[in-house]
SETI-696838 format. One line per 4 residues: number of its first residue (from 0); for each residue x, y, z of C-alpha. Coordinates in nm, 4 decimals, decimal comma, always signed. Each point is the difference from the previous one (the first is absolute). Example, Ala and Ser with C-alpha at 12.3 -4.5 7.8 and 13.67 -1.06 7.14 Angstrom:
<pts>
0) +1,2300 -0,4500 +0,7800 ~ +0,1370 +0,3440 -0,0660
</pts>
This chain:
<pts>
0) +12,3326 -2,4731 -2,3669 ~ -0,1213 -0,3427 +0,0961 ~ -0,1153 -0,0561 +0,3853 ~ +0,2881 -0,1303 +0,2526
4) -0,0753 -0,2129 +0,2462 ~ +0,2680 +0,0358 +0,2902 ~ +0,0225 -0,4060 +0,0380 ~ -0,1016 -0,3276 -0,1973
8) -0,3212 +0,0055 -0,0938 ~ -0,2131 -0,2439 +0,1771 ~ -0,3473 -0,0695 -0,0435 ~ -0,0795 -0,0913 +0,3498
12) +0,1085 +0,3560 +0,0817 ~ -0,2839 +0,1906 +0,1058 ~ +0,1339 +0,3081 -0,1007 ~ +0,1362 -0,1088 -0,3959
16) -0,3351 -0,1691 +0,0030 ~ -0,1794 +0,3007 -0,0162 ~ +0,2398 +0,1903 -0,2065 ~ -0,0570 -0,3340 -0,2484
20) -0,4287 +0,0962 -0,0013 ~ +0,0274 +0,3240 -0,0705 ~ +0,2350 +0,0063 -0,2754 ~ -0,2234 -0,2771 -0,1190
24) -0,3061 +0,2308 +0,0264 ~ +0,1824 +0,2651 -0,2002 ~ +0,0800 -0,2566 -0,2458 ~ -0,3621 -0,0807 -0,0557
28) -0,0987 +0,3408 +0,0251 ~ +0,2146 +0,0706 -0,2685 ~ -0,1326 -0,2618 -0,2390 ~ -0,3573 +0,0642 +0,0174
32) +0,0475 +0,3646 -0,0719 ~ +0,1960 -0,1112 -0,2980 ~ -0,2316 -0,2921 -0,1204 ~ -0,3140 +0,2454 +0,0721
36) +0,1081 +0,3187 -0,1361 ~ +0,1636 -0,2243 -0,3523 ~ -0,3664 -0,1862 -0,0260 ~ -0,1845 +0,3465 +0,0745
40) +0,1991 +0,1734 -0,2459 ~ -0,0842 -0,2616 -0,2804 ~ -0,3764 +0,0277 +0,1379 ~ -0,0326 +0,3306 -0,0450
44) +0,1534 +0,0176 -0,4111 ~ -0,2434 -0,2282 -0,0057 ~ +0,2374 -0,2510 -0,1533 ~ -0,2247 -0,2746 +0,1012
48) -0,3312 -0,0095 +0,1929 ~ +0,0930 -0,1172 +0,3497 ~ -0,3148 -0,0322 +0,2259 ~ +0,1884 -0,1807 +0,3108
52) +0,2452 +0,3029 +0,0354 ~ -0,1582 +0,1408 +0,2356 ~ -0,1067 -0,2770 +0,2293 ~ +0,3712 -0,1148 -0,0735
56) +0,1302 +0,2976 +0,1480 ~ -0,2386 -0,0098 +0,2683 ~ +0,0861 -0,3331 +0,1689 ~ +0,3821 +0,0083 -0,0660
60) -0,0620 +0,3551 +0,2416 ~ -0,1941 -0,2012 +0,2379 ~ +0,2151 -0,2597 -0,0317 ~ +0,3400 +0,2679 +0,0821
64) -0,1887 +0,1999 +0,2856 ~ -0,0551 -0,3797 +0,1573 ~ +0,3600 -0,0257 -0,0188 ~ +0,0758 +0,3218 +0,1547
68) -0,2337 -0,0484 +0,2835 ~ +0,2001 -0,2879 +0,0717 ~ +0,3193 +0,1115 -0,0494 ~ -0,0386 +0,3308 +0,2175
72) -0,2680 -0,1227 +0,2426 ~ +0,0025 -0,3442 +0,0494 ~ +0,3200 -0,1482 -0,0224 ~ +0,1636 -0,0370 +0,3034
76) +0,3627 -0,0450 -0,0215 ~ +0,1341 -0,1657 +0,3319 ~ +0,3244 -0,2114 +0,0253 ~ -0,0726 -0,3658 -0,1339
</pts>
């Protein structure tokens, strides 16, 4: 079942606006378990010899937790 939002959704609403970053944050949490576990997978057949995997998967990590700090710490969401 897809969210509802009770009225028109409004960017300059403080409270759709965080509802809006979070479902983004899922979104990208979603892809780099996806893109990470495909490439790991082919990594370890040993399909093709991948040195950058794992500094790859390291900074796209970094990368997410730097989002999430932001999202759920920083991010203050105050009427515009």
């Amino acid at each position: 079942m897809p969210p509802r939002w009770p009225r028109k959704p409004d960017r300059n609403d403080p409270e759709y606006r965080k509802l809006d970053d979070r479902m983004t944050f899922a979104v990208h949490v979603a892809l780099y378990l996806a893109v990470n576990s495909g490439l790991w997978f082919f990594y370890l057949i040993e399909v093709l010899p991948w040195p950058w995997i794992s500094t790859f998967s390291l900074v796209w990590a970094i990368l997410l937790c730097t989002h999430a700090i932001f999202i759920f710490t920083i991010a203050k969401y105050e009427q515009s």
